[in-house]
C-alpha positions in Angstrom: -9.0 -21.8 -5.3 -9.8 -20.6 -9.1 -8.9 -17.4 -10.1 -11.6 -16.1 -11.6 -14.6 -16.9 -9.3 -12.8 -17.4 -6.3 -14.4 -20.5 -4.9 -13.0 -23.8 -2.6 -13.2 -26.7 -3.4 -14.5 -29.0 -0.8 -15.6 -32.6 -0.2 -19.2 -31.7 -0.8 -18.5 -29.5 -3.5 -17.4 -25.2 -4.1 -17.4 -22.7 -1.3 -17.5 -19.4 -1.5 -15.3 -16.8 1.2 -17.4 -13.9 1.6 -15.4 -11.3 3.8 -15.4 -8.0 5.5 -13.1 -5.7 7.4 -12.7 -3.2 10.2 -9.9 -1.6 9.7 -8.8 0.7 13.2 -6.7 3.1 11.4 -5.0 5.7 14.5 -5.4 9.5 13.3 -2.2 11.6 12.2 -2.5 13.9 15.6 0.0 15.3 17.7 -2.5 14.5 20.7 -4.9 12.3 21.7 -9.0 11.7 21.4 -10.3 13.6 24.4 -7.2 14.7 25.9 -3.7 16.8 25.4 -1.5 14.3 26.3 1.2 13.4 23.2 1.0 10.8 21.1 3.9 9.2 19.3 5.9 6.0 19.1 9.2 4.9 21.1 8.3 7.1 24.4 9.1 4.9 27.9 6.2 3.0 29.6 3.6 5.4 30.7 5.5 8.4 29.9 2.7 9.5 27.4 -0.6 10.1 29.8 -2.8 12.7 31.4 -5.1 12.6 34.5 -8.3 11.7 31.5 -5.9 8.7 29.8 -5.4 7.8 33.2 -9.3 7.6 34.6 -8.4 9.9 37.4 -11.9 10.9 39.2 -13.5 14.1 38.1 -11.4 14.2 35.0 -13.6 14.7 31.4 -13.0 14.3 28.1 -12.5 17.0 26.0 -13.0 16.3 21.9 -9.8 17.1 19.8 -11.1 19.2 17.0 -8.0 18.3 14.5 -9.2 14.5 15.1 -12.6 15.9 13.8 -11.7 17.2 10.8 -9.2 14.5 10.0 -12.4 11.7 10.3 -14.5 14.1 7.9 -11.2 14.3 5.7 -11.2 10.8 5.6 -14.7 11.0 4.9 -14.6 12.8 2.0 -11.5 10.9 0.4 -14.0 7.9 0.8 -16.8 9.6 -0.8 -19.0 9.2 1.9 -21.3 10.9 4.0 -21.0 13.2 6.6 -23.0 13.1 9.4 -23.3 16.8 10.4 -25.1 15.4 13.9 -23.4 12.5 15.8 -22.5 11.7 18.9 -20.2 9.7 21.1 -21.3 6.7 23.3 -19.8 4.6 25.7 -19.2 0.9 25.1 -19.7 -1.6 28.5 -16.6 -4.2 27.9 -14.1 -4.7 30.4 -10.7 -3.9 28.8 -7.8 -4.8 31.2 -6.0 -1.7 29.9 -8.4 1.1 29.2 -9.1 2.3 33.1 -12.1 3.3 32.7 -13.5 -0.2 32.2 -15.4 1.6 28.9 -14.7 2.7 26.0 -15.8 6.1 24.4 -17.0 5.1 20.8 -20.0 5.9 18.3 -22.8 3.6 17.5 -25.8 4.5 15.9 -24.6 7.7 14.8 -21.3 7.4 13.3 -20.0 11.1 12.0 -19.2 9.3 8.4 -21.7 6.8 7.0 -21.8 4.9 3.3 -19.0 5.3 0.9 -16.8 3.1 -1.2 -13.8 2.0 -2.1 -12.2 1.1 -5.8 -9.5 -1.5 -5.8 -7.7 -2.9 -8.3 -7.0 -6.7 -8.8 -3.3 -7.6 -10.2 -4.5 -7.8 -13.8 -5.4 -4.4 -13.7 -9.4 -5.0 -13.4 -11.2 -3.5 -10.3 -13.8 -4.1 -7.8 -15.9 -2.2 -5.5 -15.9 -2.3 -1.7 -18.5 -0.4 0.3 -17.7 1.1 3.4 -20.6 1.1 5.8 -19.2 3.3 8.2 -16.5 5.6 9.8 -16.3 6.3 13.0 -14.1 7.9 15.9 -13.2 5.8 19.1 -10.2 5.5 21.9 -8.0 3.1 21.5 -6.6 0.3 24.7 -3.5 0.8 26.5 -0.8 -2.3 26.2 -0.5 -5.1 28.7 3.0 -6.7 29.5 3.2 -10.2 29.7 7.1 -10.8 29.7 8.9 -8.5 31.9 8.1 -10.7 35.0 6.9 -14.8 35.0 4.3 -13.8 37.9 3.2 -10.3 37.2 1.6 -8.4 34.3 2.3 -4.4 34.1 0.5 -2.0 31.9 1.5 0.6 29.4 -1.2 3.5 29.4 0.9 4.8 26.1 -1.6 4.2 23.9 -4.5 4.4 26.1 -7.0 7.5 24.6 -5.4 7.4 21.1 -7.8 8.3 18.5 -8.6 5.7 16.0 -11.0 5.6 12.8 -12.3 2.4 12.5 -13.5 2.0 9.0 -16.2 -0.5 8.8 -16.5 -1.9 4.7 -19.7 -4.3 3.8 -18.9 -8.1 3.0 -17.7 -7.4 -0.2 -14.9 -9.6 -0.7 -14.3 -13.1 -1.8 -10.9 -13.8 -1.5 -8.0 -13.3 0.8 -6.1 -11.4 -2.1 -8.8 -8.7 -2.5 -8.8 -8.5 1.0 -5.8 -7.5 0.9 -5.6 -5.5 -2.0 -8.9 -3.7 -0.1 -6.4 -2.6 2.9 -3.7 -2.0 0.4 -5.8 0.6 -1.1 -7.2 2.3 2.1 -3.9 2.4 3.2 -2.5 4.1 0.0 -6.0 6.9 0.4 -5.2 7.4 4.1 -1.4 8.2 3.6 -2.8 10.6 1.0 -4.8 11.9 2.6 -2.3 12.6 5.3 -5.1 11.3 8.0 -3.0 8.4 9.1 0.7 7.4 8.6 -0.3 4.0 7.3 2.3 2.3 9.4 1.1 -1.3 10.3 4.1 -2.6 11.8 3.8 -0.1 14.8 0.0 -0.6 14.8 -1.3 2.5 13.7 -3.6 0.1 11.3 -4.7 -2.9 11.6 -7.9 -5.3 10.4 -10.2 -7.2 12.0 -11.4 -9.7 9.4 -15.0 -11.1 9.1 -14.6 -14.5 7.6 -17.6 -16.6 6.7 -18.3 -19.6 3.9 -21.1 -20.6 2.3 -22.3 -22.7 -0.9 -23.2 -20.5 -3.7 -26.1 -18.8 -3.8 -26.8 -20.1 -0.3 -27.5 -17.2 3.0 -24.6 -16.0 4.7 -22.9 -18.3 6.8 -22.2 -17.7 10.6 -18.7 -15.4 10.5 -16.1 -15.1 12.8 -13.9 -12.3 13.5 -9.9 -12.3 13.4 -8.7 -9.7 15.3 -5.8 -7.2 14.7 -3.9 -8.9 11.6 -1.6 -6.1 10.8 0.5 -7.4 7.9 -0.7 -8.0 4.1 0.5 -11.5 4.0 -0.8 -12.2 7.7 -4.3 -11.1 6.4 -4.0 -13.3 3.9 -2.9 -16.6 5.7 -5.1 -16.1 8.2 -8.4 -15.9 5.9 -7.2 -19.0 4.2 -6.6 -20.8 7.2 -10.2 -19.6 8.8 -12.1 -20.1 5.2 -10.8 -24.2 5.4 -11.2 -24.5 8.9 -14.8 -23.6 8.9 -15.4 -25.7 5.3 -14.2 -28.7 7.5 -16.7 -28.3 10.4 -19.6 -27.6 8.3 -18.7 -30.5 6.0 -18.4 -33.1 9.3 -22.1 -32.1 9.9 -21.1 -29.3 12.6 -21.7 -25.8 13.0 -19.7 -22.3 13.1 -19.2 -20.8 16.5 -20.0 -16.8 16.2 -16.7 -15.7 17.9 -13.6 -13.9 18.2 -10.2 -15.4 17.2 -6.9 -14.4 16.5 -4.2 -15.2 14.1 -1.1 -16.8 15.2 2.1 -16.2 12.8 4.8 -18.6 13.6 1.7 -21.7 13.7 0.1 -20.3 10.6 -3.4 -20.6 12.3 -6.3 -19.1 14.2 -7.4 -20.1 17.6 -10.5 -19.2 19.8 -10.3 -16.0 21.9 -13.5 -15.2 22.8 -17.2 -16.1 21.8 -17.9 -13.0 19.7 -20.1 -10.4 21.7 -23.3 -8.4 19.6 -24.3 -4.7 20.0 -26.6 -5.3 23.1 -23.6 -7.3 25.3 -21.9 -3.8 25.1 -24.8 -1.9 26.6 -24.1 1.5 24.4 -25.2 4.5 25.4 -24.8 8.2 25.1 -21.4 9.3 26.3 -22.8 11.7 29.1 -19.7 13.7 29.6 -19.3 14.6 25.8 -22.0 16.7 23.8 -23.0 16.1 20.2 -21.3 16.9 17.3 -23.4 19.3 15.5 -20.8 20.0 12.1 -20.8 23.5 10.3 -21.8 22.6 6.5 -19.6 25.3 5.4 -16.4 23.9 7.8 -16.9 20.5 6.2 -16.7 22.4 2.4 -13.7 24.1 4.0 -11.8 21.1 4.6 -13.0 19.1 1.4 -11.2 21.7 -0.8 -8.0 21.2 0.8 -8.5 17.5 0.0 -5.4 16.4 -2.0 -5.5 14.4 -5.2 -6.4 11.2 -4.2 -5.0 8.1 -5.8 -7.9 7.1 -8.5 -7.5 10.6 -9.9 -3.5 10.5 -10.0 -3.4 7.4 -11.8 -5.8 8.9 -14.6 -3.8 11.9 -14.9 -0.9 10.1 -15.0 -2.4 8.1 -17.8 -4.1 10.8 -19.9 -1.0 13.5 -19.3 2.6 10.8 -19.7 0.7 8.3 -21.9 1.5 5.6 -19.2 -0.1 1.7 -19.1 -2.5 1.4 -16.7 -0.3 -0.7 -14.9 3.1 1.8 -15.0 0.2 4.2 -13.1 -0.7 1.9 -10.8 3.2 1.2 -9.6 3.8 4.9 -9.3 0.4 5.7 -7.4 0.7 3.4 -4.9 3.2 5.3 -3.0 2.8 9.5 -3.4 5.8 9.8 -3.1 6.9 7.4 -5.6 4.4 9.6 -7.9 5.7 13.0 -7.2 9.9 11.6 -7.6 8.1 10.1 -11.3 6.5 13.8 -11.9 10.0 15.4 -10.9 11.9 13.4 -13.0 10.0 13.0 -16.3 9.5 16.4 -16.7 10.6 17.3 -20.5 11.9 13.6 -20.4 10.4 10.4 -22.1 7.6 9.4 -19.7 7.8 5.6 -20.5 11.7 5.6 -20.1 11.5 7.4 -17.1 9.0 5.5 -15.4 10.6 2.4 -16.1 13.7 3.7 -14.3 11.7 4.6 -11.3 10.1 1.4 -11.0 12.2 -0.9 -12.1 15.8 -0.3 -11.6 15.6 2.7 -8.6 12.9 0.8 -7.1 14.9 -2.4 -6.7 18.1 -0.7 -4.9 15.7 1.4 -2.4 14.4 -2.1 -1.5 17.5 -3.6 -1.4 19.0 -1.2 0.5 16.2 -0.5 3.0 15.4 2.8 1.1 11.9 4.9 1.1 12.4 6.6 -1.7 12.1 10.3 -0.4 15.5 9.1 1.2 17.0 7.8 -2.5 20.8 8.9 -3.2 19.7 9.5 -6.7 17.1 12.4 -6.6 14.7 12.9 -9.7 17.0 15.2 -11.5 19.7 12.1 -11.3 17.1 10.0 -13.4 16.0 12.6 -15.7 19.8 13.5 -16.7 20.1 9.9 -17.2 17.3 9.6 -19.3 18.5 12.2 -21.1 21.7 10.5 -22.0 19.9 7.6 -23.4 17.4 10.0 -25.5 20.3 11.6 -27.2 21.9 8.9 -27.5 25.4 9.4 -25.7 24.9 6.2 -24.0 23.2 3.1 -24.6 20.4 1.8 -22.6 23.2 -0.8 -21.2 26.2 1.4 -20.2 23.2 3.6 -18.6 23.0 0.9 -16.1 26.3 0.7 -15.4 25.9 4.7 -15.3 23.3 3.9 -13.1 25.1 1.8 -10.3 28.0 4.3 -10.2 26.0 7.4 -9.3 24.3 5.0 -6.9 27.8 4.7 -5.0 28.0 8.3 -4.9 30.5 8.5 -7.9 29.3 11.9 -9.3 26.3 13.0 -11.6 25.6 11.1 -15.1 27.3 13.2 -16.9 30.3 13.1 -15.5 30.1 9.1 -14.7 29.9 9.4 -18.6 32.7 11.6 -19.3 34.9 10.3 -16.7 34.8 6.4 -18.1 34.9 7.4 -21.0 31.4 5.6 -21.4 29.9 7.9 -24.6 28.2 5.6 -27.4 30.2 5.0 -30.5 28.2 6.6 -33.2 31.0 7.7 -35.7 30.0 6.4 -38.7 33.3 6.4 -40.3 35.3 4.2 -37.0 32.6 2.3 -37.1 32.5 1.7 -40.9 36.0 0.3 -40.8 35.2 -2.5 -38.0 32.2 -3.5 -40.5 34.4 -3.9 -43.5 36.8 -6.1 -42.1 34.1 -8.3 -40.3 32.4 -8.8 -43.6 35.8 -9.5 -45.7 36.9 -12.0 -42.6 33.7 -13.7 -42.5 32.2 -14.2 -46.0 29.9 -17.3 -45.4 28.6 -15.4 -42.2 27.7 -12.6 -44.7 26.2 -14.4 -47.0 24.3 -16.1 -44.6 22.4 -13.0 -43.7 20.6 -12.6 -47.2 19.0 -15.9 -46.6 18.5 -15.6 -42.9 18.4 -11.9 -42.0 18.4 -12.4 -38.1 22.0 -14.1 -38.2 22.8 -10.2 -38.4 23.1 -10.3 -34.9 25.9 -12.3 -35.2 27.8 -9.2 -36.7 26.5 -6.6 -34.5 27.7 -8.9 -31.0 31.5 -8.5 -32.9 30.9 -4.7 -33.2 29.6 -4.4 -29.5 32.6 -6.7 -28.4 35.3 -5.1 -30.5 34.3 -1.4 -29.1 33.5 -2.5 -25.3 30.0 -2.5 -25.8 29.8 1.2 -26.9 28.8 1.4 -30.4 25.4 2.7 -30.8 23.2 -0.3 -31.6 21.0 2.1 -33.9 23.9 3.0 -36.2 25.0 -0.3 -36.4 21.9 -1.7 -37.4 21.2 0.6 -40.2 24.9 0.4 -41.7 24.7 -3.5 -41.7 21.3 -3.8 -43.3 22.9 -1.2 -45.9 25.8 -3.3 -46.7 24.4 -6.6 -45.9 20.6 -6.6 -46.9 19.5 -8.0 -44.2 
């Protein structure tokens, strides 16, 4: 695959991936779609469902308003459109684990329609992803296939939970901007605080739309992987999918519409259904649930408490620290990891400090399993650190030993410092005298310099090593170039 335009290279010549996603992203709520039963991860098997989860006769569905406002939030952090009229509508497929046998979903009128979606590639360019759609529907229950060879139990948990499913136009051509697409949506929804973002429980997940064609050519036949919920799973499984189908169409066959799913530990997709269209799931108005008619003024309401949102951070960041692109990018990607930067730079020098957020304090919270609201070394840890590089008490080197000690707990910079005994060696006069007597030990090293003026960092290694590392290298460097030339 080449970089730049993305393309396979086949026996018949270059392919190109074209790709879209649904990503079912499950709203931040305390309860569920169309019912008050809890929601929440780690409760015991059914412990989590009312008479409506449950399909109990008679029972209806009631909307959640907070689920409401969080799709429009959502919405709005998209820059889409609101739909101030929609409606639900129930969706014919038999799912083994929603009792109803139908799902309660939107069709033709979605409550968020067109938006889009900047993401940035790893060299810092970007590309655009339109989103066709938002809209709200239930999520399944769970089935249990291992607890007994001969029987299969059910877990109603989940069954009612409201999801978003975010529906983006085939816009992408690779598996890394696909996902560097969910990357980003994730990044907006945590934001946003509209969905917790965490894929390893399932609260989001992708379907991917893979197809191939030759360039230029129509759109080739796509099939659909269902709920990859891992970067580097949505990844391998578009690149197995992408060659699978180049293969067929290249032996003279043809692409199956259908739906498949991604297998990990075989690195592969395999056949799970033949992929159903609009009119197999016989839609039609939920009869049990009225329209949504939206108050223009309530949607206003809620898009001034929209937070800032990720594209706007990182130009702030920019414009206000005088940070890299890419240094903005790093610190947007988590808030968090944004607001400890904003903490901790604060009077402080921006570069220095972000490249102790992201470098050095970044490393350890992965290492030890951190997040990095949950860091030993809060914000005002990094910025008295920085502080004793700017003023030169310590050099950028000691400050990592610095560094490791407050990480074990060992006390503030400061007193790391003052404790160690760690302070810079700027005394002009001590160091004056180590100078002297490497010059008068080492004449032909000396004289070397005038000739070859980087062989001065022969002399200012024997200054580090004769004071443990502490002198400052600043001073140093200036007093040799005065008595050298170099």
């Amino acid at each position: 695959m080449t970089e730049k335009n993305k393309l396979i290279e086949g026996r018949t010549g270059l392919w190109e991936i074209v790709l879209g996603l649904e990503v079912h992203a499950q709203v931040a709520s305390n309860a569920k779609l169309f019912s008050g039963a809890a929601v929440g991860f780690g409760a015991g098997p059914n412990q989590q469902v009312s008479l409506v989860d449950a399909a109990m006769p008679g029972m209806l569905p009631v909307i959640n308003r907070h689920c409401v406002e969080q799709a429009v939030k959502t919405g709005l952090g998209l820059k889409a459109q609101i739909n101030l009229k929609s409606h639900f509508d129930r969706k014919n497929y038999f799912y083994p684990d929603l009792p109803q046998g139908y799902q309660i979903s939107q069709y033709k009128h979605p409550i968020v329609g067109e938006g889009e979606v900047i993401v940035e590639h790893d060299d810092g360019s970007t590309f655009k992803v339109r989103i066709e759609r938002l809209h709200l529907e239930q999520d399944a229950g769970k089935l249990l296939h291992d607890q007994e060879p001969n029987s299969t139990y059910v877990d109603l948990n989940r069954a009612g939970t409201a999801l978003m499913e975010i529906v983006s136009m085939p816009d992408m051509r690779s598996s890394e901007e696909a996902a560097a697409y969910v990357k980003k949506l994730r990044t907006i929804l945590i934001y946003l605080g509209t969905c917790d973002g965490d894929m390893e429980k399932g609260n989001l997940r992708a379907d991917v739309n893979v197809s191939v064609r030759k360039v230029g050519a129509e759109l080739g036949t796509r099939c659909e992987i269902k709920n990859v919920n891992s970067y580097r799973y949505i990844q391998a499984a578009i690149e197995y999918e992408a060659r699978r189908q180049i293969e067929i169409l290249e032996d003279g066959g043809k692409i199956d519409q259908e739906t498949r799913l991604f297998d990990p530990t075989k690195n592969e997709t395999r056949s799970m259904r033949s992929k159903e269209d609009a009119h197999d799931y016989r839609y039609f108005p939920d009869p049990d649930l009225l329209p949504l008619d939206l108050d223009p003024a309530w949607v206003r309401a809620i898009e001034a408490t929209l937070p800032e949102l990720p594209d706007a951070k990182k130009a702030r960041l920019q414009a206000q620290y005088g940070l890299t692109a890419y240094d903005a990018q790093v610190l947007i990607t988590e808030q968090a990891r944004a607001d400890f930067y904003e903490a901790a730079a604060k009077g402080r020098d921006a570069k220095l400090t972000a490249n102790w957020v992201t470098n050095d304090l970044a490393a350890r919270l992965t290492a030890g399993g951190f997040d990095i609201i949950d860091s030993p070394i809060k914000p005002e840890g990094i910025a008295e650190l920085v502080r004793l590089i700017e003023e030169g008490v310590i050099s950028s080197k000691i400050a990592k030993d610095v560094f490791e000690r407050m990480w074990a707990g060992e006390g503030s910079a400061t007193e790391i410092v003052e404790k160690q005994g760690l302070r810079q060696v700027s005394d002009t006069g001590a160091l004056e005298a180590i100078i002297d007597r490497l010059i008068s030990e080492n004449p032909g090293q000396a004289a070397q310099v005038k000739e070859k003026p980087q062989a001065i960092g022969w002399f200012v290694g024997q200054i580090m090593k004769a004071t443990g590392g502490k002198a400052n290298p600043g001073v140093i460097n200036q007093m040799l170039k005065a008595k050298l030339g170099g």
